[in-house]
N, C-alpha and C positions, 0 to 999 in steps of 0.2 A: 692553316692555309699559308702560315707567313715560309713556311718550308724548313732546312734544318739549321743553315747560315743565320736567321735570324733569330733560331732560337738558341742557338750560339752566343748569337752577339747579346741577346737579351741575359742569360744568364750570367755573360760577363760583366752584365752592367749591374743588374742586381748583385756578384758581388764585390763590384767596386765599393756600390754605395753603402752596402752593408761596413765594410774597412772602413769608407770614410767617414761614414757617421760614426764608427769607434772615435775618430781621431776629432770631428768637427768643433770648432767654435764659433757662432757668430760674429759677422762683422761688416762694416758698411763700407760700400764702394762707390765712384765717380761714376756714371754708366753715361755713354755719349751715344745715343741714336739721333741718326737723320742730322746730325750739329749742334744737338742739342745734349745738354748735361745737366745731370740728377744726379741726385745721392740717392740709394739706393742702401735697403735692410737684407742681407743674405742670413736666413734664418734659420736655412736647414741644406743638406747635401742636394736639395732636387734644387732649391736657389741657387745653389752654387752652379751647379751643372748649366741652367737655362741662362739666367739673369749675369753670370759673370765676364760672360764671352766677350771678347773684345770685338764682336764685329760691330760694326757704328753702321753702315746701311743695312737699314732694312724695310723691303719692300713694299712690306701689308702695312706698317707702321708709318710707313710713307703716306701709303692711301687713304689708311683713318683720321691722318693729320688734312691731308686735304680734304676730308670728305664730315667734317666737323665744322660748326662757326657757333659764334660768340652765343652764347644762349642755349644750346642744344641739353636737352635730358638724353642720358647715356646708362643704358640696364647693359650692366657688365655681368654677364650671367657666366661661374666658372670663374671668379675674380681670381682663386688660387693667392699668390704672393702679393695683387697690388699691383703688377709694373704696368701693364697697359691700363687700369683704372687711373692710375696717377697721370701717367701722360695726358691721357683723355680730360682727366682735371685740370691740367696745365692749358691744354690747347682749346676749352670752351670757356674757360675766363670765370670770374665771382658770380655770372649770372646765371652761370649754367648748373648743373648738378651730376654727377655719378652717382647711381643705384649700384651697389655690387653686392652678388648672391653668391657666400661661399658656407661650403656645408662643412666644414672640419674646423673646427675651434682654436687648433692649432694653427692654423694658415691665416683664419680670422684676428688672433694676435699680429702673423707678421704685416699683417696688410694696416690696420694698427697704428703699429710703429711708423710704418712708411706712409701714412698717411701726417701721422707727426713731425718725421721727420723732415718730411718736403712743406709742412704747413700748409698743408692743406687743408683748406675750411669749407669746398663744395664737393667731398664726397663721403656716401653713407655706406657701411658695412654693413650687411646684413646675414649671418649666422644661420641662412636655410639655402637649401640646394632648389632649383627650378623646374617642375616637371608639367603635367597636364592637369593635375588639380590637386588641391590644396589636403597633404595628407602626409606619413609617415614613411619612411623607406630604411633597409638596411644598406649600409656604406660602407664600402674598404676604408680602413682609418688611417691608411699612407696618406701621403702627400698628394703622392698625385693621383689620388683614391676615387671611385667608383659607385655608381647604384651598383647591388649584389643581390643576388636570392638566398647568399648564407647569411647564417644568424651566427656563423663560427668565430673564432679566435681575431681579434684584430676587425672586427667591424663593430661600427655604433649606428645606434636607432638618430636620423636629423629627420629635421621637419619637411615638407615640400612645400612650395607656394606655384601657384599659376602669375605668366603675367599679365593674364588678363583679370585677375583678382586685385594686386598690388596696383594696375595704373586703369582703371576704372572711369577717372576722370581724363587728366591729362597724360594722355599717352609719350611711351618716349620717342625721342626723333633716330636715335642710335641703337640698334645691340648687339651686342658683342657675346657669341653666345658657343662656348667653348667643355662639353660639359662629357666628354669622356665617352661617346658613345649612346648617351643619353638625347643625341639631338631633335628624334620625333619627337620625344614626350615634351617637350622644353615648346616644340611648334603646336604642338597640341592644346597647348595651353595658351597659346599667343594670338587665337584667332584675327582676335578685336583690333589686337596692337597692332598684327600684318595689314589688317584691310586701312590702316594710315599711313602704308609704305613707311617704315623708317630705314632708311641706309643697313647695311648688313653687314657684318662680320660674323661667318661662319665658321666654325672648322667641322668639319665632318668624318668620321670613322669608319670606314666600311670594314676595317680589320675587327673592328669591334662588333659589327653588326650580327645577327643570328643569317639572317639571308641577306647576304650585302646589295646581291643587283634589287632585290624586290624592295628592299629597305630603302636603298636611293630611290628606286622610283618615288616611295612613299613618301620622302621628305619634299622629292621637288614637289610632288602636286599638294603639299599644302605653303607652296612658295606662291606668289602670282607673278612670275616670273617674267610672263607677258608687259609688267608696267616696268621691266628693270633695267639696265644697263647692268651687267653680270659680266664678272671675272674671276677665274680662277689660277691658284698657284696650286701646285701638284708635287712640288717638293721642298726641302727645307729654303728658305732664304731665296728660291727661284723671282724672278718677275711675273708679274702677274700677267696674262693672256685675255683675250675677248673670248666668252662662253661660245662658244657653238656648236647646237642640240645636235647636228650630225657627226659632229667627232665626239663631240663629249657627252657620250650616250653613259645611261645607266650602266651596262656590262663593263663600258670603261673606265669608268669611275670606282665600281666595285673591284677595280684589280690595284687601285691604288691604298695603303696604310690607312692615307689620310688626304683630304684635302679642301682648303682653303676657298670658302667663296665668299665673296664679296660683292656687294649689290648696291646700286643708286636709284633713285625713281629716274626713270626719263625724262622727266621735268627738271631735275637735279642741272643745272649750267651755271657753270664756271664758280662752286664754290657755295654757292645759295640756291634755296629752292624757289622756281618760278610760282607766280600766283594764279 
């Protein structure tokens, strides 16, 4: 679908990375978003590519910084390297907590490190991927890897958890839920946790999807979208927009890669949630 330019450009990237992982060494960097500065674990060529950039505004990072306060539980679902878990640990204070679910062992080291290296002491890695119910799945074993239906060369058996299994009691107020394409099974599993509205970070794949426009249909209607103040960004680094169901129809949405939503309860003003 992506056409023959992208699959151009995709090949060229895979073999960048492939050359620069010959070459690669870890090592840690200064990373400044929004005015603020971290040290930062680059741990493999896909860290190096995302996490080293020099750009310091950025948008959605903007959003989750205001749309977080002192106290909040954050299910970072898609944790990957750590860098918006650690933020999110920075910006909810000693009281708050980060959950993060990441299915590659590999990545669960660097997040790890970078959870040491920032000292940080309110957030948890947790070593399973997120889906609809608590169970077994094969994985692309890349970095930046996948649920798969092959059992071939380069994929491992990880565990699956639901989040309505893990927060049972107290639910989280944040999630951040980034999982490759995987985005219904991860809502399928969240019933419980949607019906207490927590603030949203999505990223969604339609390039990914088997039937992209049906498949967005299917994700929003297990959103309740109706209680939300909703935005989306639609390309890299963009500004975010106010959602609206007549532009930003399903068939629209499925013509994009990827893209970014972000949700508040309507209750959500200025920073805290009303009672």
């Amino acid at each position: 679908r992506a056409g023959v330019r992208s699959v151009v450009n995709q090949a060229g990237r895979i073999a960048w990375r492939a050359w620069r992982r010959f070459l690669f060494k870890p090592y840690i960097i200064n990373r400044t978003i929004n005015g603020e500065t971290f040290p930062f674990f680059i741990g493999d060529v896909y860290g190096e590519e995302w996490y080293a950039q020099r750009i310091e505004h950025v948008p959605e990072l903007l959003w989750v910084k205001n749309n977080l306060q002192e106290g909040d539980i954050v299910a970072d679902c898609g944790c990957h390297h750590g860098f918006v878990g650690i933020l999110c640990a920075r910006w909810i204070g000693s009281t708050g907590e980060v959950i993060g679910f990441e299915p590659l062992p590999h990545n669960v080291e660097i997040v790890r490190k970078n959870i040491e290296l920032n000292r940080i002491g309110n957030f948890e890695i947790r070593c399973e991927a997120v889906g609809s119910k608590n169970r077994t799945v094969r994985f692309r074993g890349d970095s930046n890897g996948a649920v798969t239906e092959s059992a071939g060369p380069g994929t491992i058996q990880v565990p699956v958890v639901s989040l309505d299994e893990v927060f049972r009691s107290e639910k989280p107020m944040f999630l951040k839920i980034d999982v490759e394409g995987y985005e219904i099974e991860v809502l399928r599993g969240a019933r419980e946790v949607l019906r207490s509205l927590p603030r949203l970070d999505l990223e969604i794949h339609p390039l990914l999807f088997t039937d992209p426009k049906g498949d967005v249909e299917r994700l929003f209607a297990l959103l309740p979208l109706d209680c939300y103040e909703v935005f989306l960004q639609t390309g890299f680094n963009l500004e975010l927009v106010p959602y609206k169901p007549e532009e930003h129809t399903p068939e629209k949405i499925a013509t994009y890669d990827k893209v970014n939503l972000f949700a508040r309860p309507i209750a959500w003003k200025n920073g805290r949630q009303e009672e």
